[in-house]
N, C-alpha and C positions, 0 to 999 in steps of 0.2 A: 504494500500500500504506500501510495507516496503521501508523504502530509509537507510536500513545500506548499506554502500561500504568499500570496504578497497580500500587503498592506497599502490601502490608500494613501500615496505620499503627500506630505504638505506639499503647499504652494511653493516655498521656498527652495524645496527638491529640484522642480523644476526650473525652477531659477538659475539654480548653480549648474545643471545639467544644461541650459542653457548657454551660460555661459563659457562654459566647457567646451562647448560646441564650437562656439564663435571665436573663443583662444585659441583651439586645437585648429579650425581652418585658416587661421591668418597664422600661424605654424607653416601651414602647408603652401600658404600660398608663397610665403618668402621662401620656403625649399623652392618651388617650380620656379619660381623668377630668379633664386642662384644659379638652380640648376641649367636652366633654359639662357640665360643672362640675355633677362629682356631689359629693355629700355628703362621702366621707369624702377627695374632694381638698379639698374645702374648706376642711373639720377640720383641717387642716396650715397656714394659713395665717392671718395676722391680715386684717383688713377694708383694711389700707392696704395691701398685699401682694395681698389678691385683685383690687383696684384697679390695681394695677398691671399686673398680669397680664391683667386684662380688655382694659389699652389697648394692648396686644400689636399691633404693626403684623403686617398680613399677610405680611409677605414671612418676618419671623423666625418666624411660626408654621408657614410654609411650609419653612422651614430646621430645624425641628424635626420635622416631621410625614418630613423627606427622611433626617435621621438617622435616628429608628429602624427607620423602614419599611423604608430600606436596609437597614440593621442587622439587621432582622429577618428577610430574606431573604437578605442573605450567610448569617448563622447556619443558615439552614435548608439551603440551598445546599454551606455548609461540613460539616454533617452527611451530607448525601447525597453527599460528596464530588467533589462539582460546582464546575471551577474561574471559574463565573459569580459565585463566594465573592469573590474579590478584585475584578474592579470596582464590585460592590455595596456591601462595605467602603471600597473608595476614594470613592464617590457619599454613605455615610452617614459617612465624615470631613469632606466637604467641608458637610455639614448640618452638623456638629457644631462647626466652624471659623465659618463664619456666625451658625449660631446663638449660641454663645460671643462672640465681639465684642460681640454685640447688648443681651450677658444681662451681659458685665465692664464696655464702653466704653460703653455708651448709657445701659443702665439704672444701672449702678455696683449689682448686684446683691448684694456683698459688703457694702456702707454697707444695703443693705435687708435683708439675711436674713444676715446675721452672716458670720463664718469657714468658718461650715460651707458658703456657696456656696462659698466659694473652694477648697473641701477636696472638694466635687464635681464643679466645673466641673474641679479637675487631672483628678479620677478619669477622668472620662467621656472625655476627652480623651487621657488615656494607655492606657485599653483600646483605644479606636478605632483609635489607632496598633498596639498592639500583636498585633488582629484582624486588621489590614489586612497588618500583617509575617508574620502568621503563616500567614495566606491564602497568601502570596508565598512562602512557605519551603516548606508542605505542596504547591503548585504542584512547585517545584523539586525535591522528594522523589518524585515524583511521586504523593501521596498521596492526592491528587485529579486530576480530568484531563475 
């Protein structure tokens, strides 16, 4: 006999699964405009910066491509109220842990594109986490299942 149930989530559920959403796709869209090097990623960047970016070793482009793509299927996962939401989240913290090293201690990203890396590389970092928690808490509520 199976006894999983969900529970009607609050409003606020939704909220953050929303949110999620919309952080995990503009994730993805700055993957496709690195990857692609369209125009208006360009636009954001000086000539010594897209230099750098260009010699991007495979493995962190791969640790970024694992972030959002996670990212962007826990979020959809979490929406549908699917608890394949947390180890997707856990797979796209562990992109975002990789990639971060690669982007604070290799490149020293902060000396290249000011404060403001250091002001996104927290952010991105503390959603992840806090995606991943909340995957794990709407589990236990059982707001997903």
């Amino acid at each position: 006999m199976n006894t999983t149930f969900k529970t009607k989530p609050p409003i606020w559920f939704w909220i953050v699964s929303v949110v999620a959403l919309v952080w995990n796709a503009m994730g993805v869209l700055q993957y496709l405009g690195q990857t692609y090097q369209t125009e208006s990623f360009k636009s954001q960047y000086t000539n010594e910066q897209l230099e750098i970016i260009s010699n991007t070793p495979a493995w962190a482009i791969a640790a970024f491509a694992t972030a959002v793509f996670g990212g962007i299927l826990a979020s959809i996962a979490l929406v549908l109220r699917k608890k394949a939401a947390y180890p997707l989240f856990l797979i796209s913290l562990i992109g975002v842990v990789v990639q971060m090293i690669h982007n604070l201690f290799l490149v020293k990203s902060v000396d290249i594109y000011g404060p403001f890396a250091a002001i996104i590389t927290g952010m991105i970092i503390i959603f992840s986490l806090l995606f991943l928690w909340f995957s794990k808490k709407s589990i236990a509520n059982h707001w997903i299942s």
